[in-house]
N, C-alpha and C positions, 0 to 999 in steps of 0.2 A: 409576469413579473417584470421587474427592471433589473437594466446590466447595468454595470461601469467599468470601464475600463481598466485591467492595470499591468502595465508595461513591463515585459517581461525579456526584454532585450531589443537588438537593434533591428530583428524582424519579426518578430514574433508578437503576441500579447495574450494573456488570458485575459475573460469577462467574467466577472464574479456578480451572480442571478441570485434575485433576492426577491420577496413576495413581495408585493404592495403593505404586506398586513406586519410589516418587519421593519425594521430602523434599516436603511443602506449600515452596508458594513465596516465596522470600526477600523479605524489606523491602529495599527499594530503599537501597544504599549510599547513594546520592546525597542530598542534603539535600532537593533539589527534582524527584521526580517528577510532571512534568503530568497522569499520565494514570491515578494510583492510585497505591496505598502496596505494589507487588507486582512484582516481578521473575518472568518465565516461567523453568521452572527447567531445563525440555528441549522437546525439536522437539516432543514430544505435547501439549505447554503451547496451552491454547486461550482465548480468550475469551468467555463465554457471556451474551449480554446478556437481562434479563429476556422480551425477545418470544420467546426461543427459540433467537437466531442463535448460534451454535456457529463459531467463528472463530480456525483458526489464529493465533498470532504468526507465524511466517515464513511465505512465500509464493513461490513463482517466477514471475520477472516473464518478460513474453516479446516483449518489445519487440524491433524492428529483426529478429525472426528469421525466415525463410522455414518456409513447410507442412513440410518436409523435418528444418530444425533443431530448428522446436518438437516435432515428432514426436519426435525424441530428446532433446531435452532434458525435454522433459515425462515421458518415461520414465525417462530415468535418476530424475530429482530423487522421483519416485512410490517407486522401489525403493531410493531414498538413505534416504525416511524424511519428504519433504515431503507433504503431504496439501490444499495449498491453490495454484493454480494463478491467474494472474491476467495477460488476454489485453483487448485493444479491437479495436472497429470498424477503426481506423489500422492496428494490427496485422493485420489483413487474416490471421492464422494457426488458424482456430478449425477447420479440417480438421485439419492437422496436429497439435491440441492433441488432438482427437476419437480420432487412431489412436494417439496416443501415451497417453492413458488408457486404450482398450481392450488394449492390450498389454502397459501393466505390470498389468494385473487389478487393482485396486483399486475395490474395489463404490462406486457414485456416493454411497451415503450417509455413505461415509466421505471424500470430499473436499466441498473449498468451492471452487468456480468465482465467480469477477469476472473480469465483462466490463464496457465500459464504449462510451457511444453517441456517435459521430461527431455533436455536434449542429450542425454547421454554421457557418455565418457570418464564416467567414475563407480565407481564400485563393482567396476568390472564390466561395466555395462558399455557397447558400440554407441558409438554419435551416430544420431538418427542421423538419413539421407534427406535433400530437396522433399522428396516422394514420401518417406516414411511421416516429414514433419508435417506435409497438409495431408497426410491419409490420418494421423493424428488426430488433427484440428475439426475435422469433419465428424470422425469419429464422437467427439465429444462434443460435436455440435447436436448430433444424436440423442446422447445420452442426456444432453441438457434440453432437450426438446425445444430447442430454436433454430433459427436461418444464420443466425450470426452472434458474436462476443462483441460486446463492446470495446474491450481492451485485451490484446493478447499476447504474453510475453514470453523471454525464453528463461525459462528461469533460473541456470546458471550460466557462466561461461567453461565451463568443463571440458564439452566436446571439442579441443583447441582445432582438432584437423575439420571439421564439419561447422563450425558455427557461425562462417560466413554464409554459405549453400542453405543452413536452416535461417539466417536471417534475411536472406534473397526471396525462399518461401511466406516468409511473413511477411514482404512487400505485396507478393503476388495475390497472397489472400486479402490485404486490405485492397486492392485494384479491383477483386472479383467480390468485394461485399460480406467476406466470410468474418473480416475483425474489421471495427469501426477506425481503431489506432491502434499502432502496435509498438510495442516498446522492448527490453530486457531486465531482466532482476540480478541481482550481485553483481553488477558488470562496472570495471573500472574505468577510469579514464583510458588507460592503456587497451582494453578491450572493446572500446566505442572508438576510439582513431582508428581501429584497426577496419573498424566498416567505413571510418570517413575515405583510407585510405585504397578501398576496394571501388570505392564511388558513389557509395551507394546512399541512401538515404537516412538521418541518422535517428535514432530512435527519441519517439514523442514522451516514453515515460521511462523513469529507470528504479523499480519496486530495492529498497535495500533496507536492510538493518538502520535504525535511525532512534538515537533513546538519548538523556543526558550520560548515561556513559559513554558513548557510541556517537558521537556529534555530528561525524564525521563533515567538517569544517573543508576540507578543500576540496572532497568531490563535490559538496552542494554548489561549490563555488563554478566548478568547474560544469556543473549540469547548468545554473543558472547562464552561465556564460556561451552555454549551446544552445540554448532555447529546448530542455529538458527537464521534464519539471518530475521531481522526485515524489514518491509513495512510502511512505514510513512503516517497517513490518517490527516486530516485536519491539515496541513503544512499553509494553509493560517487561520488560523485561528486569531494570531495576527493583520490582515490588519484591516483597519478602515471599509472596507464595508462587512463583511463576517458575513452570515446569518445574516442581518437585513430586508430582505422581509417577506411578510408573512407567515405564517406557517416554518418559517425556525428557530425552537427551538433551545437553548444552553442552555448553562451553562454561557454562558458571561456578563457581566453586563460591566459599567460603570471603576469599579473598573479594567475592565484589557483592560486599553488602553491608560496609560502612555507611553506605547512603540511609538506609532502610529508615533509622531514625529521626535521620531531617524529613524524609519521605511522610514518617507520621507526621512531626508536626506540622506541614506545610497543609496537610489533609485536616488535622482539627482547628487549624488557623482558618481554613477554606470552609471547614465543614463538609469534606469530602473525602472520597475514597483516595489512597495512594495511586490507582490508575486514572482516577478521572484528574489529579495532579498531571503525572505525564503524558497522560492525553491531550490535556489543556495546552501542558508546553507544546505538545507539536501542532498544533492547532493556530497558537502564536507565534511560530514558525512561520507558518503556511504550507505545511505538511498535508497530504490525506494521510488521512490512519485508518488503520483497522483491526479494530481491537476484537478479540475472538474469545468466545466463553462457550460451553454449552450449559451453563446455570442461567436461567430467566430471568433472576432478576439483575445479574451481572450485566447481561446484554444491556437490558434497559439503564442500569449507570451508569455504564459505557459511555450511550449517548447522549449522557443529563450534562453538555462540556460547556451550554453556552450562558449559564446564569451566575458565572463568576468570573471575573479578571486575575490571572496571575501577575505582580504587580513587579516594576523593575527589577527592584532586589534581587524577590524569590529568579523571577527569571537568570537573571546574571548568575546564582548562587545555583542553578541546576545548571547550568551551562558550565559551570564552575568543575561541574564533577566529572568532565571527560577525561577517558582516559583510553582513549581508542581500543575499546573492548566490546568487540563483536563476539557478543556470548550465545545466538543464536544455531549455529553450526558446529557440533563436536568434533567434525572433522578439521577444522581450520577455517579460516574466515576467506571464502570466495572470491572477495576482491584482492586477493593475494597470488591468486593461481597465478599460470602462463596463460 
């Protein structure tokens, strides 16, 4: 394929890899993309940051699914055309991710696995040790039958006493080959100074909540300006049917689903589903997402994002609808902890 460049601070830059058999990728309609001057133009669209990492834009998330679901789901979304898969400790599904790669055959250099580490500290639960976090890491390198993760995060900042020592570990695993990059999830600016202030090295990706109600406009600004390039998790979150089965907890109520009707008609304007709507936004962002279904042909709509443009308006007009509502956590929104 071919790269080009695009500048992503004053040391930094991501490569955005594109086939030969594809248009290089569009300038971002929108006035204001956070995350570059570059729109992904199909599902092969990658991002390649100087250390090496090679990193889908979209991703299948595998949250709430049982060994059984992500088996299949991981398979279909492999033979759909997805190439980046992204599972946690919580998620308790890294067998089922395991058989469902070996079956769709797609050789491990050709995908990117993220996992991310249970690090403790809430619900009663100890903040994992140094030792606990890479006896972790390996653990599930097991179960995922590979030598290494692509990307490995911590997935909240919870553990306030232990999550410098578990982020010390996740240097030492990327030195020793166990995760290719490693980053944190929910972590606020105040929880990222807090490793800049130990000394340490500051994390490559920060996985959060990211939707048009959910904008969140000054941490992007603030990861942009560290050379941290953010991962977009519950993108559908807006849509009228998201986490309403059961056992499928939020933070949503009633109160946030005034959108739902612009929602439609932005989709029959488009001729699209309401997620492939905010999918597209984040996508014109310059977000990775990763949008999670275990319905097959869900998966595959998911990734149908790049045969339409969201056009100014619409864009400013979902960016319109923030209202700093992380509806993802029923406990409270993470980036609030201590």
């Amino acid at each position: 394929g071919s790269l080009v460049a695009i500048p992503q601070g004053p040391s930094d830059f991501v490569l955005c890899r594109y086939s030969m058999s594809e248009a290089a990728p569009k300038k971002a309609r929108n006035a204001e993309n956070p995350c570059g001057s570059t729109v992904p133009t199909s599902l092969d669209a990658r991002a390649s940051l100087s250390n090496g990492i090679d990193m889908p834009y979209v991703g299948l998330g595998t949250y709430l699914q049982s060994h059984d679901e992500a088996e299949a789901s991981v398979r279909h979304a492999l033979k759909s055309g997805y190439r980046h898969i992204d599972t946690a400790e919580y998620y308790a599904n890294h067998e089922g991710i395991a058989k469902g790669i070996a079956s769709a055959g797609i050789p491990r250099s050709q995908l990117f696995i993220t996992d991310k580490l249970n690090p403790g500290g809430i619900f009663g639960q100890p903040g994992k040790s140094y030792e606990e976090t890479m006896a972790t890491l390996k653990k599930h390198l097991a179960l995922l039958q590979t030598s290494y993760v692509d990307l490995y995060l911590i997935h909240h900042p919870g553990a306030k006493k232990e999550r410098l020592e578990q982020w010390r570990a996740l240097c030492d695993a990327q030195k020793e080959g166990l995760a290719k990059a490693i980053g944190v999830s929910n972590y606020s600016a105040k929880h990222i100074e807090e490793i800049r202030a130990a000394g340490m090295k500051l994390p490559e990706f920060n996985q959060v909540e990211i939707h048009p109600l959910c904008t969140q406009t000054d941490l992007i600004a603030y990861l942009r300006a560290n050379n941290i390039l953010p991962i977009a998790y519950s993108s559908l979150a807006p849509c009228a049917g998201w986490r309403v089965e059961k056992g499928q907890a939020s933070a949503k109520s009633e109160a946030h689903s005034r959108q739902e009707d612009f929602l439609d008609s932005l989709a029959s304007k488009y001729k699209v589903s309401q997620a492939q709507v905010l999918l597209r936004w984040a996508l014109q962002k310059g977000y990775f997402i990763l949008p999670k279904s275990s319905q097959p042909a869900r998966v595959e709509t998911n990734c149908q994002l790049f045969h339409f443009d969201l056009d100014d308006d619409d864009m400013s007009r979902l960016d319109a609808l923030n209202e700093n509502s992380a509806l993802a956590w029923p406990i409270g929104n993470p980036l609030e902890w201590e």
